[in-house]
N, CA, C and O of each residue as an XYZ file, in Angstrom:
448
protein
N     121.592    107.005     87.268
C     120.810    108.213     87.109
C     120.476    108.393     85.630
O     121.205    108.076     84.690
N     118.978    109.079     85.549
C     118.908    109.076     83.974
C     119.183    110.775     83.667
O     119.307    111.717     84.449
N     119.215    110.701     82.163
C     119.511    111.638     81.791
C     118.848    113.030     82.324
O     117.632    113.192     82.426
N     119.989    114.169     82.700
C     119.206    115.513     82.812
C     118.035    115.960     82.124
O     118.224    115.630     80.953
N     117.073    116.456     82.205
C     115.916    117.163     81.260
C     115.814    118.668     82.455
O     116.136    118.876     83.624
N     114.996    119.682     81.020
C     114.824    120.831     81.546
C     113.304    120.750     82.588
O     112.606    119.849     83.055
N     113.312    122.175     82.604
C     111.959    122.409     83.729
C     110.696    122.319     82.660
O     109.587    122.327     83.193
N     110.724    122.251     81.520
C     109.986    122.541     80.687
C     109.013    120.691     80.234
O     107.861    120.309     80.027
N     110.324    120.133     80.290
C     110.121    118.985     80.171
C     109.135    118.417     80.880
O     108.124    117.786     80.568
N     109.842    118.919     82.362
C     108.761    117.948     83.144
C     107.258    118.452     83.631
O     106.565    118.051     84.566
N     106.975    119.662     82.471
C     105.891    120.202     82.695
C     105.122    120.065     81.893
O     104.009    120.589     81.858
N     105.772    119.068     80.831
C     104.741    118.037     79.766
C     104.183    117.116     80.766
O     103.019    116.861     80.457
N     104.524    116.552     81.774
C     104.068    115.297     82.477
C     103.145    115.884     83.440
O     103.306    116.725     84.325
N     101.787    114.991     82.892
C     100.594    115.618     83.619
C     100.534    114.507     85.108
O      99.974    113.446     84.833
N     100.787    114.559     85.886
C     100.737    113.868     87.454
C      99.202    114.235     88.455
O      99.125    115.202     89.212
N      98.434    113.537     88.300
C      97.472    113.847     89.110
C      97.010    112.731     89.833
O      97.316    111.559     89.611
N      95.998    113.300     91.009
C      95.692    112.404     92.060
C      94.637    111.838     91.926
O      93.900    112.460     91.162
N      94.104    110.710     92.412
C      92.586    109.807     91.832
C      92.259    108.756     93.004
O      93.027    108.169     93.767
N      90.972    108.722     92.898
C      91.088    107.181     93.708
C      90.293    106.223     93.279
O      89.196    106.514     92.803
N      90.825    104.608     93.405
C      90.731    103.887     93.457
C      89.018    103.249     93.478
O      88.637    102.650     94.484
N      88.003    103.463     92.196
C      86.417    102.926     92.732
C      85.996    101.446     92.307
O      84.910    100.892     92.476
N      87.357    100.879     91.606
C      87.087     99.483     90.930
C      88.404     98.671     90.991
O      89.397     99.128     90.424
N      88.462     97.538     91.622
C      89.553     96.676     91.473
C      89.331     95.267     90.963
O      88.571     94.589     91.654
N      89.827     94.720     89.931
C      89.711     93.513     89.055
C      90.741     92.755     89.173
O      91.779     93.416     89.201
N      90.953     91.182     89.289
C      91.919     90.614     89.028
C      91.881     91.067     87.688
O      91.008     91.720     87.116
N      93.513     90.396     87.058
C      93.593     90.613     85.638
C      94.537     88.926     85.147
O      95.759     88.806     85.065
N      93.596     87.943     84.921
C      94.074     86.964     84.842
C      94.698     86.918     83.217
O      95.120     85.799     82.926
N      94.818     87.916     82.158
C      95.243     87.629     80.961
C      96.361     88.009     81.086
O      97.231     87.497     80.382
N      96.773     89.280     82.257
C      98.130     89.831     82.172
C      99.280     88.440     81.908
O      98.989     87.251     82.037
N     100.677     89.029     81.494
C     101.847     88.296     81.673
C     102.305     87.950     82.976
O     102.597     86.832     83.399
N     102.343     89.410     83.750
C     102.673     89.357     84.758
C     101.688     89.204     85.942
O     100.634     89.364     85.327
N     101.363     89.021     87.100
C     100.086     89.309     88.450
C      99.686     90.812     88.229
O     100.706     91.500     88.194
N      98.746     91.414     88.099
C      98.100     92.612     88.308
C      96.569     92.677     88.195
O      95.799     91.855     87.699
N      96.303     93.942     88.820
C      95.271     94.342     88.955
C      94.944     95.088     87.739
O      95.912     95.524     87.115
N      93.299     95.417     87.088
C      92.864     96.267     86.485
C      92.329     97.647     87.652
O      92.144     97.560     88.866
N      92.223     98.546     86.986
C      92.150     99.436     88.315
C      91.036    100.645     87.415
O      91.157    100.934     86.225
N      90.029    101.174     88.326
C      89.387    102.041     87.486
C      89.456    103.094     88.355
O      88.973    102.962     89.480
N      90.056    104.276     87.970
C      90.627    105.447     89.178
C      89.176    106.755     88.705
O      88.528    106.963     87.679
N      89.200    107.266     89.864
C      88.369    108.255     89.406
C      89.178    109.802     89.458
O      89.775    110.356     90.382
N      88.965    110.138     88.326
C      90.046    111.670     88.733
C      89.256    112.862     88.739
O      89.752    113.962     88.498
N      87.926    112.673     89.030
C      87.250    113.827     89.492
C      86.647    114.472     87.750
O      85.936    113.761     87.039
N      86.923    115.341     87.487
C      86.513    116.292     86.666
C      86.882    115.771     85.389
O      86.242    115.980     84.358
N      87.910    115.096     85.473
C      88.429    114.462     84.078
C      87.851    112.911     83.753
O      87.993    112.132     82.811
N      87.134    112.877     85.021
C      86.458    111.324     84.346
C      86.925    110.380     85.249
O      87.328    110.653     86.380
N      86.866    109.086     84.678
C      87.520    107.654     85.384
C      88.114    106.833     83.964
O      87.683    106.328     82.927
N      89.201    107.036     84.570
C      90.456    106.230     83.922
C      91.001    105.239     84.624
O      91.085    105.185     85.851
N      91.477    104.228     83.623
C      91.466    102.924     83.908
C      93.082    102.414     83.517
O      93.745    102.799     82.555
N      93.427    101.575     84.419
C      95.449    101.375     84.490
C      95.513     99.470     85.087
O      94.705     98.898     85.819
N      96.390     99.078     84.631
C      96.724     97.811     84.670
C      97.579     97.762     85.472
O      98.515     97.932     84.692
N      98.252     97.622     86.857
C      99.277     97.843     87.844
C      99.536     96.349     88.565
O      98.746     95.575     89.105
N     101.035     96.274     88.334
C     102.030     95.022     89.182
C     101.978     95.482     90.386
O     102.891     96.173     90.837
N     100.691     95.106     91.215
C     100.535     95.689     92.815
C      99.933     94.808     93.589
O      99.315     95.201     94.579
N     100.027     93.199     93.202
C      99.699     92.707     93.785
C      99.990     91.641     95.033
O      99.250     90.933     95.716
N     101.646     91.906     94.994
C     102.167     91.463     95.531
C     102.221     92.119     97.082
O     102.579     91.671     98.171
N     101.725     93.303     96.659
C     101.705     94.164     98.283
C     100.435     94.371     99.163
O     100.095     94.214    100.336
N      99.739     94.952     97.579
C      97.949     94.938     97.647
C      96.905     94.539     97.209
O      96.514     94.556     96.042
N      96.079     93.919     98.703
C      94.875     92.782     98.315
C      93.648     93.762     97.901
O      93.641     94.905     98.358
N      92.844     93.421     97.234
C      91.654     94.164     96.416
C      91.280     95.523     97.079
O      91.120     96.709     96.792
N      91.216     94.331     98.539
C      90.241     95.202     99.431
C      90.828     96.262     99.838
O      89.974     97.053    100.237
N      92.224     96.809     99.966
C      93.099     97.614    100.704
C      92.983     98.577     99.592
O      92.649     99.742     99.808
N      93.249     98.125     98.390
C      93.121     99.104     96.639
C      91.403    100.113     97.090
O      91.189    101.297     96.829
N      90.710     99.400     97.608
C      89.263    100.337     97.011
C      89.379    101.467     97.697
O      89.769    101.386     98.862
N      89.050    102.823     97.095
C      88.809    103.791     97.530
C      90.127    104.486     97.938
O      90.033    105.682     98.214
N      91.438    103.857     98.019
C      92.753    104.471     97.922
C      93.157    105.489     97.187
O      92.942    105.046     96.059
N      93.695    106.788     97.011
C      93.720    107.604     96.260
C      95.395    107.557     95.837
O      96.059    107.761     96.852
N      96.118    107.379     94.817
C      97.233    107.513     94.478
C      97.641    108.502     93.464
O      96.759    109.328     93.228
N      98.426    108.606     92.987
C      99.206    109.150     91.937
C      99.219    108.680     90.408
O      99.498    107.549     90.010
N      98.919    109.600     89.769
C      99.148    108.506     88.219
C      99.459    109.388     87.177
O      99.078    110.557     87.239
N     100.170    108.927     86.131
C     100.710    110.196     85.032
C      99.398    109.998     84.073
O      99.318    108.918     83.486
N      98.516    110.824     83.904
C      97.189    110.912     82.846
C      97.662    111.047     81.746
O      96.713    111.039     80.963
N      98.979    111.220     80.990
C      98.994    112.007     79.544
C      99.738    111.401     78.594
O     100.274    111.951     77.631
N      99.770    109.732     79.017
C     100.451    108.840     78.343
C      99.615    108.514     76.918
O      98.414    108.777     76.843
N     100.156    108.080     76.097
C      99.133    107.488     74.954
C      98.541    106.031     75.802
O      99.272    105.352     76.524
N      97.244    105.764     75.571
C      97.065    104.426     76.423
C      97.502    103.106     75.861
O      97.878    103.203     74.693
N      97.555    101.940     76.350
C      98.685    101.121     76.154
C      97.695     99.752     76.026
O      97.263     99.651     77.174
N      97.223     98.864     75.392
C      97.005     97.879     74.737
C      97.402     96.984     76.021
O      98.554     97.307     76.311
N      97.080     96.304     76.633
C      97.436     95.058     77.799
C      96.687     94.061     77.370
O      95.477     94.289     77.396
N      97.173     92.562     76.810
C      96.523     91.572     77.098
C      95.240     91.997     75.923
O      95.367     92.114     74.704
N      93.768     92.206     76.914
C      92.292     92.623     76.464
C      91.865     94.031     77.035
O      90.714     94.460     77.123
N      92.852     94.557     77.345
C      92.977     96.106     78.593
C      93.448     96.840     77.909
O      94.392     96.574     77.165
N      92.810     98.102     78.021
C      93.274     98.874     77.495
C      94.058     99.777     78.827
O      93.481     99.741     79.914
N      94.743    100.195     78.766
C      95.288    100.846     79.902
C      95.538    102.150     79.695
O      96.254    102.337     78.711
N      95.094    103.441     80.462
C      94.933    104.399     80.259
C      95.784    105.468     80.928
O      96.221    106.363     80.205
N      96.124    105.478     82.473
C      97.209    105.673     82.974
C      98.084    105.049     83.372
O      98.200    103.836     83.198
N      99.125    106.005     84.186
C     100.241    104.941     84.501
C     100.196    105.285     86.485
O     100.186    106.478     86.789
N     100.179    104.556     87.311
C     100.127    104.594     88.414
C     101.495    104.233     88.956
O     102.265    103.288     88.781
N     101.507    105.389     89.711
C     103.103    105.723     89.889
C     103.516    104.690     91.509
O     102.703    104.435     92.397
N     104.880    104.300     91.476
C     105.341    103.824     92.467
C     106.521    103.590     92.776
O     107.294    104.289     92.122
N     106.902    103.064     93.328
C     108.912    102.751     94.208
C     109.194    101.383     94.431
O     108.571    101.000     95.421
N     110.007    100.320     93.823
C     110.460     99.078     94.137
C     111.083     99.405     95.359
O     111.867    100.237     95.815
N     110.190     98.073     95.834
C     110.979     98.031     97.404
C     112.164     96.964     96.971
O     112.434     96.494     95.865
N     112.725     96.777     98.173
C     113.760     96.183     98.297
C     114.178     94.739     97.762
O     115.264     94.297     97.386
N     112.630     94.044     97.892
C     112.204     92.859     97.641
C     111.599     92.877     95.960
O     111.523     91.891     95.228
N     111.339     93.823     95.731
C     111.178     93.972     93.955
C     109.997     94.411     93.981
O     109.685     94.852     92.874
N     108.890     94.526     95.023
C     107.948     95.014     94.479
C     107.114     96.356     94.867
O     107.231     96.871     95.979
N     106.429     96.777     94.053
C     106.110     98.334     94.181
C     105.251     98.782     94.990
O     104.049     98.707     94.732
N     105.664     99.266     95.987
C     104.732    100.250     96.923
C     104.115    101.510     96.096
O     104.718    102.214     95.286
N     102.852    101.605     96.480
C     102.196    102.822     95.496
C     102.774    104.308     96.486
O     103.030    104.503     97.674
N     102.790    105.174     95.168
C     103.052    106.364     95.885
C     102.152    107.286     96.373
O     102.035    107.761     95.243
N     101.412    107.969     97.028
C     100.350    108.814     97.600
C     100.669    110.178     98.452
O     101.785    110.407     98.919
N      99.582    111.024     98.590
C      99.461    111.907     99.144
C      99.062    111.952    100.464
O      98.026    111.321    100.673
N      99.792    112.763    101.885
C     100.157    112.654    103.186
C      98.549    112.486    103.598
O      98.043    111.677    104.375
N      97.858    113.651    102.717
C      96.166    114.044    103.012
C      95.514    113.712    101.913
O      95.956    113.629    100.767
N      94.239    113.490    102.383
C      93.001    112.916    101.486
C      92.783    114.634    100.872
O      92.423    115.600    101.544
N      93.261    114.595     98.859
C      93.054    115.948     98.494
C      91.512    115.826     97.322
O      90.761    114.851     97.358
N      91.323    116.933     96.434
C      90.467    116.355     95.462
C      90.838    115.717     94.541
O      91.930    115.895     94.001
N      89.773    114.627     94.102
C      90.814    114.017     92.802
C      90.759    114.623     91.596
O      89.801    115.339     91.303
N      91.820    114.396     90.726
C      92.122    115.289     89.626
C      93.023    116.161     89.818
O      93.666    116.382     88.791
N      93.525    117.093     91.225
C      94.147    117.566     91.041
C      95.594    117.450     90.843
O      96.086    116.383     91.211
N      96.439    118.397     90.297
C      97.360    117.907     89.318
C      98.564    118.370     90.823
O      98.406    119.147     91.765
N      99.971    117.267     90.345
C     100.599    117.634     91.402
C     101.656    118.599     90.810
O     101.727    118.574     89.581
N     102.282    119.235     91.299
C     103.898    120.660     90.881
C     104.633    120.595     91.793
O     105.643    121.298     91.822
């Protein structure tokens, strides 16, 4: 378990919902991933580098709406710039199932 933090804390972490309008191999990565260009509605389309390929083929990624933390500084990949972070759960086997919402909501909106 990681360390306790307050309520305050985790209300620095901006979590919002987006979907999926562009999927790229990313053959410079280190690791297998996708480039991903999410659309979050009102805030634009932001773009994330995700180890998801072991679960998900291009075609299953388009138009998927997931989860992603928007309020990271963006992160230098390879020739990528990576802008969010797209949230998920190691399965059992090591690799990450994306996390999502039960219902199709708007994108951008933020989750609490």
């Amino acid at each position: 378990m990681k360390d306790e933090i307050s309520f305050d804390d985790f209300l620095k972490v901006d979590i919002r919902i987006g979907t999926i309008i562009v999927v790229n191999d990313f053959p410079k990565a280190k690791k297998p991933a996708y480039q991903l260009h999410i659309n979050f509605g009102d805030l634009g389309i932001k773009k994330s580098s995700a180890q998801i390929t072991d679960l998900y083929t291009k075609e299953q990624l388009l138009n998927k709406q997931v989860l992603a933390i928007i309020n990271f500084k963006p992160r230098q990949i390879a020739n990528f710039l990576s802008e969010v972070l797209v949230l998920g759960v190691y399965n059992k086997d090591g690799n990450v199932v994306l996390l999502q919402a039960s219902k199709i909501v708007k994108n951008g909106e933020q989750i609490s």
